[in-house]
N, C-alpha and C positions, 0 to 999 in steps of 0.2 A: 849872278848875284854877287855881289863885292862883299868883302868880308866884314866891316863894319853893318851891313844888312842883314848880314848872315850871323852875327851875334847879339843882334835887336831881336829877331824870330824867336835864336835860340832862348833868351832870358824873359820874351813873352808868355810863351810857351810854357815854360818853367813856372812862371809868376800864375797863370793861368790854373796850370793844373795842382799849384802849393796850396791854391783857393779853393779849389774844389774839393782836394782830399782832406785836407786837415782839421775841418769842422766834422767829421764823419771816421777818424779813427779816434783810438783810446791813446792812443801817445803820440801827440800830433809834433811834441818838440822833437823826436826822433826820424820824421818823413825828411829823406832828401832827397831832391831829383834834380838828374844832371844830365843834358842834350849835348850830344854828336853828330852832327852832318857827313853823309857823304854824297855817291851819287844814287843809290837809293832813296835820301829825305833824311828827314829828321826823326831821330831816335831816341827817346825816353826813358832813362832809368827811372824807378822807382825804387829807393832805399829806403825799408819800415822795421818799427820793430816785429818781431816773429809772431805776436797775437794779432796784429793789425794784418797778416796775409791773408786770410781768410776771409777778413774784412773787405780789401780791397779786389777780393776776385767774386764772393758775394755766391748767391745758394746758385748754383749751376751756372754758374758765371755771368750773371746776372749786374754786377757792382760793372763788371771787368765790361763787359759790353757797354754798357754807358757810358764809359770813361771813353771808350774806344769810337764812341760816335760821337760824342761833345769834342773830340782831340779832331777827327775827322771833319767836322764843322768849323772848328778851330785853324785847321788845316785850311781848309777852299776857301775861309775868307782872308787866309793870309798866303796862298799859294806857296802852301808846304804839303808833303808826304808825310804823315806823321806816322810811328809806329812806338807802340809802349812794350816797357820789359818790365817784369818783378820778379826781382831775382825769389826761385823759388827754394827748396829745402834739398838737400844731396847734392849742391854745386848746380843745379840744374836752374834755366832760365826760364819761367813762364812767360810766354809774349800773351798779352792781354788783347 
């Protein structure tokens, strides 16, 4: 994939999932998410403010799974690997 392709993906992706989170937390000027490639696929942060974490992971992770099969769908029609992070509370990473 050349890298001009490889940074359409990354900024659909991004555009994609800005849309899907930010009508569904409480401080939506605060969400940011930024994609990394490697050779595992494409990598999702998710930067929120600290009330909206719970938000976006949902009663038994529930928010978090949805997000994780909309990005999977998201993924096979655009022949990426997608995997999401939110960064959680103690320096500690949740992958979604």
């Amino acid at each position: 994939m050349k890298t001009q392709d490889t940074n359409q993906v990354k900024l659909s992706a991004c555009y994609y999932l800005l849309g899907v989170i930010r009508p569904i937390v409480d401080h939506p000027e605060e969400i940011k998410v930024t994609a990394t490639t490697d050779h595992l696929g494409l990598h999702i942060n998710i930067d929120s403010h600290l009330d909206d974490r719970d938000i976006l992971i949902g009663q038994s992770g529930s928010v978090a799974a949805a997000l994780r099969r909309l990005m999977q769908l998201w993924g096979r029609r655009n022949t990426a690997v997608v995997n999401i992070f939110v960064p959680g509370t103690k320096g500690k990473e949740k992958l979604l």
